[in-house]
N, C-alpha and C positions, 0 to 999 in steps of 0.2 A: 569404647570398652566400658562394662557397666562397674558403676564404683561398689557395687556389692556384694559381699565376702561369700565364695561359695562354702560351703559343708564338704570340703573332699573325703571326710571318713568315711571308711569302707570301699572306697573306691579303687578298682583294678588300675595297676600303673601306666598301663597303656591307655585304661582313661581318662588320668591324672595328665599324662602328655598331650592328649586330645586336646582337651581341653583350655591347656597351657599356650598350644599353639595356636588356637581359636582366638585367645585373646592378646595375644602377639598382633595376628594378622586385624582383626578388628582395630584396636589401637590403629594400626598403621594407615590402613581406611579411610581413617578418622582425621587422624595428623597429616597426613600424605597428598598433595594434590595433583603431585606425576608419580606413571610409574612404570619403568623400562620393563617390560616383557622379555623374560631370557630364557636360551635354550641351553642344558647344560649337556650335550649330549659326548660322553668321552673325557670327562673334565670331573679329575678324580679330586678328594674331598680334602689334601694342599692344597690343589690350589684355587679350590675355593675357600680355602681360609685365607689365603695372600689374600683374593681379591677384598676379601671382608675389612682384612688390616688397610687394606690400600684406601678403603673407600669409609674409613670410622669417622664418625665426623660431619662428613657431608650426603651422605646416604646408610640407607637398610636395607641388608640381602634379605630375604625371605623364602626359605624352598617346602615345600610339602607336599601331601597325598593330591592330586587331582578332584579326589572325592571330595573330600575336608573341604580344599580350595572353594570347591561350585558349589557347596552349602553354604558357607560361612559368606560369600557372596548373594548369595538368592536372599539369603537372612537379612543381609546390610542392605541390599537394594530395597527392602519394604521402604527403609528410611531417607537412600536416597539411590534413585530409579535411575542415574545415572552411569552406576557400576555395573549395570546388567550388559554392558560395553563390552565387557570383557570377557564373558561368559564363553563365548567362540574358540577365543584364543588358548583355553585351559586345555590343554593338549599335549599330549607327550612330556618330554625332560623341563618341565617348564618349570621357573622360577617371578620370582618379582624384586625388582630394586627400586625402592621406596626413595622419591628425595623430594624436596623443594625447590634448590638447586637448580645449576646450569643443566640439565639433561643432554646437553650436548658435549661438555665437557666430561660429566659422569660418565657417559657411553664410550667416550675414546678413551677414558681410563679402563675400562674394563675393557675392552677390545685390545688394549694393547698387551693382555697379561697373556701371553700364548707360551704352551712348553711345547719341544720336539717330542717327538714321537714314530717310534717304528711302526712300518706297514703290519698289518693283524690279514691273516688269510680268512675271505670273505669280507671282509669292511668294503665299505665304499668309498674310494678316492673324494678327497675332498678336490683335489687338483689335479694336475699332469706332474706326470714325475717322469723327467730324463736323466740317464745317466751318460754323463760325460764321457769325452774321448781320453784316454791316458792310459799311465799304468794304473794296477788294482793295486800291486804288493802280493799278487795270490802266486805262487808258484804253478810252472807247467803242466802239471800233473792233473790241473783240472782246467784245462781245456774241453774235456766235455761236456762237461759242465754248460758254457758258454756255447758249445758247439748247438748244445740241447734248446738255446733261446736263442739259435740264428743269430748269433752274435758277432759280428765279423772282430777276430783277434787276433796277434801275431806276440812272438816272445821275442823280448827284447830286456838282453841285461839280467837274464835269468830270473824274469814274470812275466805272466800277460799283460799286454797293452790291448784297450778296446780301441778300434780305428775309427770308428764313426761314433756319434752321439745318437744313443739311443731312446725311445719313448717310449719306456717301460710299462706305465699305467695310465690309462685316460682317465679324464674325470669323468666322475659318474660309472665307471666299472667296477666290478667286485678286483678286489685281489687277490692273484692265484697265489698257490704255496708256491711257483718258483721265483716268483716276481721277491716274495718276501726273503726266499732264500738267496736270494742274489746281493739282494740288499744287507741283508744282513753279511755277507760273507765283504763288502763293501766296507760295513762299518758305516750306514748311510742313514739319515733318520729323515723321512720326506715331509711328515707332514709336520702340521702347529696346530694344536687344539686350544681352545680356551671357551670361553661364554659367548655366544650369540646372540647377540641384540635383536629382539625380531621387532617387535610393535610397541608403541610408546603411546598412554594414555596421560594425559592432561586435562584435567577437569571435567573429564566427562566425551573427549573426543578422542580418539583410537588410529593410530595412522602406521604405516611402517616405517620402521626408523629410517629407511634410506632418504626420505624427506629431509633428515637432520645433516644431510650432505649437501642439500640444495642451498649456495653459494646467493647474498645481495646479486652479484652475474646473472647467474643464472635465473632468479626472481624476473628481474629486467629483459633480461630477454625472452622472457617467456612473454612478459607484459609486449614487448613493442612487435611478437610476431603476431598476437593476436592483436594490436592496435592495424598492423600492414591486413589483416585480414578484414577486418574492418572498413577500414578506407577502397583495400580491391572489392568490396560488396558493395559500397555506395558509388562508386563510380560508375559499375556495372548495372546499377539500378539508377542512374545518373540523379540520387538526393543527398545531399551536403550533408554531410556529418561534422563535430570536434576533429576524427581522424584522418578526415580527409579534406578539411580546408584549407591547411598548410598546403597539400600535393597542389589544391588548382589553385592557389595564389602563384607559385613555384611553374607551372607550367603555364599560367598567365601572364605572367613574366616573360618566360620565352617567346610567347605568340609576339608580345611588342614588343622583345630586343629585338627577333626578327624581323619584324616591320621597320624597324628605325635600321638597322642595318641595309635593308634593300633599298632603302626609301632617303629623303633628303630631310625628312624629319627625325629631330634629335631630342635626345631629354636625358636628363641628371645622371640615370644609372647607363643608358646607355655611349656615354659619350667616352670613357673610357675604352671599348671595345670600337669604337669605331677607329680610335685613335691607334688600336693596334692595327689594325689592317691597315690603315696610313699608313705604316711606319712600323714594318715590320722587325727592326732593330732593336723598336721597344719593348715590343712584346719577347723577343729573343732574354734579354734584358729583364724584365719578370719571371719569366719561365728559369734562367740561372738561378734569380731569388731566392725564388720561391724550392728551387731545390737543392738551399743550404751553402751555395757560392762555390760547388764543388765544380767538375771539370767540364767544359763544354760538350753536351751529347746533341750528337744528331736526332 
């Protein structure tokens, strides 16, 4: 943000705010070297003050015009060409949360602030919504009601009970007025709305947040399937790799237990296995061992 004083005299209040915001977002720019890309879509302007309280401290919310946004970007990128990253993602209910911070820790705090919320006719299911088997509490009298959505009910104790469990709303469908009507006559609120984590920039690299779920596990395993891929391609091309020397040491191995087992020739590692087939008592005898002293299995 530039340290010099503007002249706002005369200037119309909206763009006095312009320009305030301008140098909010610039500053952050500047100071910031992550920043959580968020969707606020349905997430009324509680609780995105909670989340601001939640996060004072270790992060900065930031929401504004799309327009504003992709100028006050194009501007900064003269300086530095690596926020032009983000240019893409300015799109729809979008916001930015400014930290230096854990970015992993900051996203589950905000992820975690979710309020209920009744179905809206026409919205789109975030999820599936069923309604359970029981009573409602709603008196018999609207049984048509229920008859009206193929509802299988019976009155029991002077209300309806629903018999089965129903699957009101799929995700990704709109919501009818009677799905909302039902719900409400329930007293039912389906869904949870809160802030959406979409994409997370770090210095200049832009990735989707679902990355921030990938577990050391899962890193690992990703590493030793592409190492097993590896090793199956030199084998197949029969040229030694790192990946695949351990496998034919390991199966050079077996070539000579198996030799020294058929054969009257003996060596260090195989003379214990020969000693099993001796003396199959012993091996019986390892095999309990080795499986914790527990009971004898066939």
């Amino acid at each position: 943000m530039s340290e010099t004083k503007v002249d706002r005299t005369g200037w119309s209040e909206r763009k006095v705010r312009k320009h305030i915001y301008r140098e909010k977002l610039e500053d952050a720019l500047a100071k910031y070297s992550k920043i959580l890309l968020v969707q606020v879509d349905n997430v009324g302007s509680k609780q995105m003050q909670s989340v601001r309280q939640m996060l004072r401290g270790k992060a900065v919310v930031l929401m504004g015009k799309n327009t504003l946004i992709r100028k006050v970007i194009r501007d900064e990128a003269v300086k530095s060409p690596k926020l032009e990253a983000l240019l893409p993602f300015i799109r729809g209910n979008v916001g930015f949360v400014f930290t230096n911070g854990d970015i992993n820790a900051i996203r589950t705090e905000i992820l975690s602030n979710k309020v209920p919320a009744g179905a809206k006719t026409g919205a789109i299911a975030p999820v599936d919504v069923f309604v359970a088997p029981g009573p409602t509490g709603l008196d018999p009298g609207q049984t048509a009601f229920f008859q009206a959505l193929n509802i299988a009910t019976k009155i029991a104790r002077g209300s309806i009970e629903i018999l089965t469990k129903v699957h009101l709303i799929k995700k990704g469908d709109k919501v009818t007025s009677s799905a909302v009507a039902l719900l409400g006559k329930l007293n039912i609120k389906p869904f949870f709305y809160g802030i959406g984590v979409e994409q997370v920039y770090e210095d200049g690299s832009i990735y989707p947040a679902a990355v921030l779920d990938l577990s050391d596990n899962d890193l690992l395993n990703t590493f030793f399937r592409g190492a097993g891929h590896v090793a199956a391609l030199s084998f197949a091309l029969n040229m030694p790799t790192a990946a695949s020397v351990g496998h034919s040491l390991k199966n050079g191995f077996k070539i000579l237990l198996e030799l020294s087992l058929g054969t009257d020739y003996t060596f260090e590692e195989s003379k214990k296995y020969k000693d099993f087939l001796a003396n199959p008592e012993l091996l019986a005898a390892a095999q309990k061992a080795a499986g914790g002293g527990g009971k004898d299995e066939e």
